[in-house]
Backbone as a chain_set.jsonl record, in Angstrom:
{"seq": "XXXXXXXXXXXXXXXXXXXXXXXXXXXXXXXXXXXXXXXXXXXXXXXXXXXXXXXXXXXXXXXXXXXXXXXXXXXXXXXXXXXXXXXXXXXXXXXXXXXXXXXXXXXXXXXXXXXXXXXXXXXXXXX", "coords": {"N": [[-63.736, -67.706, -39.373], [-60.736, -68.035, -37.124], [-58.324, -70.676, -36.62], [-57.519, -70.778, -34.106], [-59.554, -69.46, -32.713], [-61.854, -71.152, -33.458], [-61.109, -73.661, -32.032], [-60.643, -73.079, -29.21], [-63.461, -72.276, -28.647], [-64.414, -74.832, -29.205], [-62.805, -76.774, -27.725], [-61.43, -75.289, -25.522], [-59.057, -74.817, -25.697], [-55.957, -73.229, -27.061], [-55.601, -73.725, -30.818], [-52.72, -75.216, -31.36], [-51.858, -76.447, -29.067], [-53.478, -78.193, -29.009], [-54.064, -82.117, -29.221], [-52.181, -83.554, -32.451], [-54.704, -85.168, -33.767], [-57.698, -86.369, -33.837], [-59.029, -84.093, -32.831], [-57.752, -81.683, -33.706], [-58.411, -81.753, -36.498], [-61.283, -82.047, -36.252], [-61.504, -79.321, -35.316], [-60.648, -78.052, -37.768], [-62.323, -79.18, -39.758], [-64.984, -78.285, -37.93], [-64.39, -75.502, -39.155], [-64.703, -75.615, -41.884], [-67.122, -76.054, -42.185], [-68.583, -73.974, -41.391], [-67.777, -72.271, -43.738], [-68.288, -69.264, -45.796], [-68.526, -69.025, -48.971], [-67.443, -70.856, -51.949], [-64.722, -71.957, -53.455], [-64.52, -71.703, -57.294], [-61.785, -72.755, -58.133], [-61.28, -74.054, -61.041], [-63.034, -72.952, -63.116], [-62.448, -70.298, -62.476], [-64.427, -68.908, -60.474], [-66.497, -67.983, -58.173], [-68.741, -68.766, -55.741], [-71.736, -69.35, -53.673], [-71.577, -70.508, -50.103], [-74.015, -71.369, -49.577], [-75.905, -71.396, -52.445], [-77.907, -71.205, -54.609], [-78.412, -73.262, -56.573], [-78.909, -72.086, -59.354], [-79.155, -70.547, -62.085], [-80.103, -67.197, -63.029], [-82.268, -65.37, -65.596], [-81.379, -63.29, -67.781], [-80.528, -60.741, -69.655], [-77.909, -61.037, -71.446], [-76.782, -63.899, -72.58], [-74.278, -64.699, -72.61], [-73.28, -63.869, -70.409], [-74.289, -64.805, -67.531], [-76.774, -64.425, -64.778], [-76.037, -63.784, -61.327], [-77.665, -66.254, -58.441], [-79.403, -65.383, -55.445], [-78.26, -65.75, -53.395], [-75.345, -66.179, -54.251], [-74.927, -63.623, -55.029], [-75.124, -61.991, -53.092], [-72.502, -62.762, -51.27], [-71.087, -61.748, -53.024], [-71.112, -59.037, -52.516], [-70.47, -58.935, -50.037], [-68.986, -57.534, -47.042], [-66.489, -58.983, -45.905], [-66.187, -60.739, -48.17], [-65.174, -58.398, -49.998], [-63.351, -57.489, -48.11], [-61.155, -59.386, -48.731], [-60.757, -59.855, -51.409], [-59.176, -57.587, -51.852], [-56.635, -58.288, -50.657], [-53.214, -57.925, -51.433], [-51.533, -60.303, -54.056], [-49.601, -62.722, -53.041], [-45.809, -61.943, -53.723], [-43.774, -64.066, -56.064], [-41.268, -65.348, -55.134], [-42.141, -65.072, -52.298], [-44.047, -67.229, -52.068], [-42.922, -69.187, -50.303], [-43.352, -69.329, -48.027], [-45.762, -69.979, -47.503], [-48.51, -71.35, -45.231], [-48.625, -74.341, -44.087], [-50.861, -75.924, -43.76], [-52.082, -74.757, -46.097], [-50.728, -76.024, -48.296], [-51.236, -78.981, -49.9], [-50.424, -81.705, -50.18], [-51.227, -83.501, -52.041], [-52.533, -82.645, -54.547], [-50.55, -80.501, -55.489], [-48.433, -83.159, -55.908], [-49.73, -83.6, -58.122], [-50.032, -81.503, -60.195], [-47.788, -80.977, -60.643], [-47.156, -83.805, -62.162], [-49.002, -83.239, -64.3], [-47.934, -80.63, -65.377], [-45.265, -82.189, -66.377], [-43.167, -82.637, -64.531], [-42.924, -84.097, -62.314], [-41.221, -86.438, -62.291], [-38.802, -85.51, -62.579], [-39.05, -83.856, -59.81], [-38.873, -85.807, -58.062], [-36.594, -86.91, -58.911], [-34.721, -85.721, -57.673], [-35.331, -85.337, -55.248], [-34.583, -88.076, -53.983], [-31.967, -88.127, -55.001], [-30.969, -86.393, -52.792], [-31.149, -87.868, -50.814]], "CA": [[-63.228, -67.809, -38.027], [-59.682, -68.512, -37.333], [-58.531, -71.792, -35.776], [-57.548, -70.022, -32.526], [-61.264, -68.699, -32.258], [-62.935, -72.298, -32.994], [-60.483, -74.297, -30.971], [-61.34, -72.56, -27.945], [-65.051, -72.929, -28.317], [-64.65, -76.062, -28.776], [-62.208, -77.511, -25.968], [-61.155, -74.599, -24.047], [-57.379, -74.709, -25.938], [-55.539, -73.328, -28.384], [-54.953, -75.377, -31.962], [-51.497, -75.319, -31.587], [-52.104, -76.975, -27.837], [-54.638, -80.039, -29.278], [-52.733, -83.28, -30.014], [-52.088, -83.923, -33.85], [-55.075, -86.004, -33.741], [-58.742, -86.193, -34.115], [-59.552, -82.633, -32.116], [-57.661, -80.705, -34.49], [-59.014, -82.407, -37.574], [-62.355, -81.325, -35.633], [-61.394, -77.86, -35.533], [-60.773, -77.702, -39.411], [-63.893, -79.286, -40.203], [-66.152, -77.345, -38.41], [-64.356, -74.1, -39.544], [-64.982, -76.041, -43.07], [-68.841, -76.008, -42.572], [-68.545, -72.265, -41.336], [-67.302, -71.355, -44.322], [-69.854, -68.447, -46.742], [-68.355, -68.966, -50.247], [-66.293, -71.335, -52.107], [-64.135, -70.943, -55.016], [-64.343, -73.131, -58.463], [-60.242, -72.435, -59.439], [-61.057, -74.06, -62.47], [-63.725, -71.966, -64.313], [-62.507, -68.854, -61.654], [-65.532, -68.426, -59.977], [-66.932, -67.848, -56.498], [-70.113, -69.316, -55.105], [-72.348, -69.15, -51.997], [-71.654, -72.029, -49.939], [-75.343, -71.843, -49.919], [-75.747, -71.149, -53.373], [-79.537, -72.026, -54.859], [-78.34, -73.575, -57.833], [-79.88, -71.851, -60.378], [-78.828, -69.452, -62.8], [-81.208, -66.084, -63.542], [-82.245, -65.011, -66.406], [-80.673, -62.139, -68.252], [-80.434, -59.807, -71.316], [-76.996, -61.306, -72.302], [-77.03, -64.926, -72.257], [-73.064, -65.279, -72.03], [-73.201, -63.993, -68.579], [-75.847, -65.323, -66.054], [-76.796, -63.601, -63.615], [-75.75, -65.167, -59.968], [-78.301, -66.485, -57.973], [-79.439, -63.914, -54.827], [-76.913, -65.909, -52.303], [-74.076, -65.926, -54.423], [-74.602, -61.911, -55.58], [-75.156, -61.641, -51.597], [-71.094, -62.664, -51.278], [-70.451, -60.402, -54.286], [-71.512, -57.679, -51.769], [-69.994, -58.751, -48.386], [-67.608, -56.816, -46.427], [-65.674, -59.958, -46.232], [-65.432, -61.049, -49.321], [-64.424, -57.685, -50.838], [-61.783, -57.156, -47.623], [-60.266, -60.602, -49.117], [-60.003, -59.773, -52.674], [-58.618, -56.702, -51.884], [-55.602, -58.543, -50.242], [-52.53, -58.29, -52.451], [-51.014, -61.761, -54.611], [-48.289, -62.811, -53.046], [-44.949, -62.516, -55.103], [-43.735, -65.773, -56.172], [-40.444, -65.661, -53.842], [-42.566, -65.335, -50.946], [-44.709, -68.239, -51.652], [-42.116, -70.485, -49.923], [-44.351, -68.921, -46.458], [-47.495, -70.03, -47.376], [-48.875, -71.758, -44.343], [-48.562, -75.352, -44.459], [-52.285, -76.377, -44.153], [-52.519, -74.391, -47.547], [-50.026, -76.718, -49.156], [-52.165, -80.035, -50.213], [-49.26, -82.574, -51.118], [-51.698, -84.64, -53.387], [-53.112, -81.242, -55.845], [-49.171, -80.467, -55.449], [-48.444, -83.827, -57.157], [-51.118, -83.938, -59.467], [-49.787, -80.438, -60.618], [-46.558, -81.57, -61.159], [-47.234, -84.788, -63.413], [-49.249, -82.341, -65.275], [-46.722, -80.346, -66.45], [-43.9, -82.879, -66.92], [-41.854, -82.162, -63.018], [-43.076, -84.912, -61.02], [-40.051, -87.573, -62.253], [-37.508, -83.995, -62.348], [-39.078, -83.933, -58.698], [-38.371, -87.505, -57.615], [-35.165, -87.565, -59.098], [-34.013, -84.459, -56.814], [-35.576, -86.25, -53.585], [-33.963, -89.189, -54.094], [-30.487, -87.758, -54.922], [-30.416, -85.746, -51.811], [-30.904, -88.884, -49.869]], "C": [[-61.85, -68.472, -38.075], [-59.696, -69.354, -36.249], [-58.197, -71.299, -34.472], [-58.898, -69.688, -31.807], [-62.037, -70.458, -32.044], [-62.135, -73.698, -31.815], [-60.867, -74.105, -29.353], [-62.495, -72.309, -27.399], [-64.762, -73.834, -27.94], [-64.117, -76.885, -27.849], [-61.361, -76.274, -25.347], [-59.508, -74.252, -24.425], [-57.169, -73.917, -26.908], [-54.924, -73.883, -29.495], [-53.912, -75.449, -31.46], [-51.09, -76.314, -30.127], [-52.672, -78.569, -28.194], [-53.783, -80.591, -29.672], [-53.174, -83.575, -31.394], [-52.977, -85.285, -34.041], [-56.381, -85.677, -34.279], [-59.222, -84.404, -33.825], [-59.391, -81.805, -33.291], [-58.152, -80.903, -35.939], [-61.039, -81.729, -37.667], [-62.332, -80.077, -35.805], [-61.601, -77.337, -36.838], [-62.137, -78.217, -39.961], [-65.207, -78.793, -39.835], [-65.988, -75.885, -38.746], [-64.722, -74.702, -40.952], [-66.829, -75.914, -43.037], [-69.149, -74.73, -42.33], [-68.652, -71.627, -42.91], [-68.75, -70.556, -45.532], [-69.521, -68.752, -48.307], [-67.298, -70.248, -50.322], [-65.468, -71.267, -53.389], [-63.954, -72.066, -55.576], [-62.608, -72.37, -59.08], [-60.385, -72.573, -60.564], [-61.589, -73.2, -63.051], [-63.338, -70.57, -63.386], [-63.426, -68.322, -61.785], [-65.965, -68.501, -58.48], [-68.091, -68.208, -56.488], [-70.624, -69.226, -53.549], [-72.349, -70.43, -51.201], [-73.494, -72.377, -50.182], [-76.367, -71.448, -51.307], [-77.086, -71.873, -53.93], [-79.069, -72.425, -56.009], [-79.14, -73.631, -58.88], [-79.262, -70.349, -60.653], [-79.868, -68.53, -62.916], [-81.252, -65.871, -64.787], [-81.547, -63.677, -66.891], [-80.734, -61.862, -69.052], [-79.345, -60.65, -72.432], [-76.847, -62.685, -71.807], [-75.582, -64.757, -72.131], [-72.446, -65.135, -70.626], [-74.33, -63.895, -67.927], [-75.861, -64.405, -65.341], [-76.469, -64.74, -62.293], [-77.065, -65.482, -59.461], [-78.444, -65.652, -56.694], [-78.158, -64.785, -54.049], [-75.51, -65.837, -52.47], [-73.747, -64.203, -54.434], [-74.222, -61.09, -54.093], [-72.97, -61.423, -51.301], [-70.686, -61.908, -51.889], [-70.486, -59.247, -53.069], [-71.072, -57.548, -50.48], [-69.111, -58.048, -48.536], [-66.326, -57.659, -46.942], [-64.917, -60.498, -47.188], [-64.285, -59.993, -50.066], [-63.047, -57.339, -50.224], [-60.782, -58.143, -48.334], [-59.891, -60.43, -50.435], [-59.305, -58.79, -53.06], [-57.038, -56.956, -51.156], [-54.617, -58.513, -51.591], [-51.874, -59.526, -52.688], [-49.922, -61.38, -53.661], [-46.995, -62.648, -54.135], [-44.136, -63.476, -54.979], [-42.342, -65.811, -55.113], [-41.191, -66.012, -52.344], [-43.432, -66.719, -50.83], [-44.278, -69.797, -50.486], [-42.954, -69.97, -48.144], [-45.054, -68.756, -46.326], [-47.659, -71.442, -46.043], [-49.02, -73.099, -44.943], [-49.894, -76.187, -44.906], [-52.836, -76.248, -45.477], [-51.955, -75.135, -48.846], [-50.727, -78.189, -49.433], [-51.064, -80.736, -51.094], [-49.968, -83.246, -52.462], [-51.762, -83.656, -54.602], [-51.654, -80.893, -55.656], [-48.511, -81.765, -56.633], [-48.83, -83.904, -58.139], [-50.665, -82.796, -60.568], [-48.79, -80.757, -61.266], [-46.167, -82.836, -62.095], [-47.825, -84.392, -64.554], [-48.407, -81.738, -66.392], [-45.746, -81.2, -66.526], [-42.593, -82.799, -65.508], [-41.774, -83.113, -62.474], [-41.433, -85.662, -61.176], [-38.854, -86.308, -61.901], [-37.746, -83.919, -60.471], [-38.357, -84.979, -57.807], [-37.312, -87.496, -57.365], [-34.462, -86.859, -58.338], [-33.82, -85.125, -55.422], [-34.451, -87.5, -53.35], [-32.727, -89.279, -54.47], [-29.816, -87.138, -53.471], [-30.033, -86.68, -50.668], [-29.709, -89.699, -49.765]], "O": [[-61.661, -69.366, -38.9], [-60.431, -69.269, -35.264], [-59.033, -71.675, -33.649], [-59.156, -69.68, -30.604], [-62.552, -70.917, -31.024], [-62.731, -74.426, -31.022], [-61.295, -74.945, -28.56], [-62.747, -72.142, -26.206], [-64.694, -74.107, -26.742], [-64.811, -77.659, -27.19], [-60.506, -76.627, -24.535], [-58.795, -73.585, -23.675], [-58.075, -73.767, -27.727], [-53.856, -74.482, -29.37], [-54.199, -76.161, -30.498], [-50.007, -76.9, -30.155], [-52.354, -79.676, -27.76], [-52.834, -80.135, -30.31], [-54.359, -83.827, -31.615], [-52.43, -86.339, -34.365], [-56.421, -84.794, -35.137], [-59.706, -83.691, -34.705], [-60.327, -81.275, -33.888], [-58.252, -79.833, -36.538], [-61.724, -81.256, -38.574], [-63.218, -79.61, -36.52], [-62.415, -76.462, -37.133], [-62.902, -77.484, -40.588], [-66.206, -78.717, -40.55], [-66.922, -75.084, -38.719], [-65.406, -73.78, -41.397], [-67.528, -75.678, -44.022], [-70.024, -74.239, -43.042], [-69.414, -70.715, -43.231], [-69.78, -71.105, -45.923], [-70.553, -68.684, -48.974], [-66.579, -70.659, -49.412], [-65.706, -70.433, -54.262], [-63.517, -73.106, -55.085], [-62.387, -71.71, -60.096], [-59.948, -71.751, -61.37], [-60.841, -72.438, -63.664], [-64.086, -69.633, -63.665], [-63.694, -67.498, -62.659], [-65.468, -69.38, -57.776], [-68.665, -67.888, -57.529], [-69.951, -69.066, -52.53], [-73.051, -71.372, -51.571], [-74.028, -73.32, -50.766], [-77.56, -71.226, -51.103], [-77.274, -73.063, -53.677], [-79.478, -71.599, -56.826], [-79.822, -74.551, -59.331], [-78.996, -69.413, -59.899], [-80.92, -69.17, -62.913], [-80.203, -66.164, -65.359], [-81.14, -63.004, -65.944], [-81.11, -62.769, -69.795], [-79.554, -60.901, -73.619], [-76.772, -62.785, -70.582], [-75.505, -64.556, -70.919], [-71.626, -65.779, -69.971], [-75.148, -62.978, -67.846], [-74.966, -63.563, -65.263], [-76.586, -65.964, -62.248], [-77.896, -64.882, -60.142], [-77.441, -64.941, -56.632], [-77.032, -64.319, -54.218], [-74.649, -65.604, -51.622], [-72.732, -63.64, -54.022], [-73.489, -60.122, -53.888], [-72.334, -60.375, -51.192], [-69.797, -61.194, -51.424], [-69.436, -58.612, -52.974], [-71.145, -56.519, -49.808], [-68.468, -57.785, -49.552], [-65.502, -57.397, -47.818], [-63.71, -60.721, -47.272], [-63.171, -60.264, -50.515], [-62.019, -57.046, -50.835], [-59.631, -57.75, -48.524], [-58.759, -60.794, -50.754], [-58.791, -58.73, -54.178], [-56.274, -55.994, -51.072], [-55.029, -58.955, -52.663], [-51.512, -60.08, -51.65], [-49.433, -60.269, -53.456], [-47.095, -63.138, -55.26], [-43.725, -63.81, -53.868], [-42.575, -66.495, -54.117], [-40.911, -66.9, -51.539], [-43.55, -67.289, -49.746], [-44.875, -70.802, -50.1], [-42.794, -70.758, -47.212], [-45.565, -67.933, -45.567], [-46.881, -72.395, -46.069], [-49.445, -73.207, -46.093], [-50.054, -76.858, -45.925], [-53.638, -77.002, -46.029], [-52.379, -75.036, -49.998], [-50.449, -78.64, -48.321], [-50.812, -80.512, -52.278], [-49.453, -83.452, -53.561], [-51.063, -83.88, -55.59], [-51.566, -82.1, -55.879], [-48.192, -81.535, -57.799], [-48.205, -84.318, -59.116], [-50.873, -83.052, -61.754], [-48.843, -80.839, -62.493], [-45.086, -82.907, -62.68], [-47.513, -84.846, -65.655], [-48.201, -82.014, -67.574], [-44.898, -80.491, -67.068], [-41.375, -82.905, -65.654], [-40.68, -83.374, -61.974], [-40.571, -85.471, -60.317], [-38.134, -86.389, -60.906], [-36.723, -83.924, -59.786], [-37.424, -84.821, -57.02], [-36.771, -87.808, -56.304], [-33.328, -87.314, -58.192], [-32.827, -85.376, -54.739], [-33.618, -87.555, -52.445], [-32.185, -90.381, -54.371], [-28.657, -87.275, -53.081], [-29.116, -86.553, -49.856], [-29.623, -90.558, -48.887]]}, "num_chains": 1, "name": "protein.A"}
């Protein structure tokens, strides 16, 4: 559900209307308990939010079988309209929606590879 849709359940507005406060914080969290799947980036994998944790048995032990709720997502509409979206290419990323930008996993990324101080030192020149 997009925040336009649960906003307006919930108080009658649209996000972009609620004050930069608790409400809209509200909005994102219960589209956060909405949500059907979630994704492990690290091992790139998808899961059912309601996911019975428990692997199946199988023929080939190096791949499990999913559990029925995750295989369920394997099979939505949804999911497959979404992975059928194309990557962005990297120019355009500069118009990824801000909510999607997470300053901290942004830092964390960047001390990783060796940028953060190359970062800093940019910020702090421009000033």
């Amino acid at each position: 559900m997009i925040p336009f849709t649960t906003a307006k359940t919930l108080f009658k507005k649209c996000f972009s209307k609620l004050k930069m406060d608790k409400n809209q914080q509200r909005v994102e969290d219960q589209q956060m308990h909405e949500w059907k799947w979630r994704n492990d980036h690290a091992n790139m994998h998808v899961f059912s939010a309601s996911c019975q944790h428990q692997v199946l048995d199988c023929p080939h032990p190096l791949q499990p079988l999913p559990c029925l709720e995750c295989k369920s997502i394997l099979q939505s509409k949804a999911f497959k309209n979404i992975i059928q979206k194309p990557i962005p290419q990297t120019g355009n990323y500069v118009f990824v929606n801000h909510c999607f930008r997470h300053p901290l996993l942004g830092e964390l990324y960047a001390s990783t590879i060796g940028l953060k101080d190359l970062i800093e030192d940019k910020v702090c020149n421009i000033n």
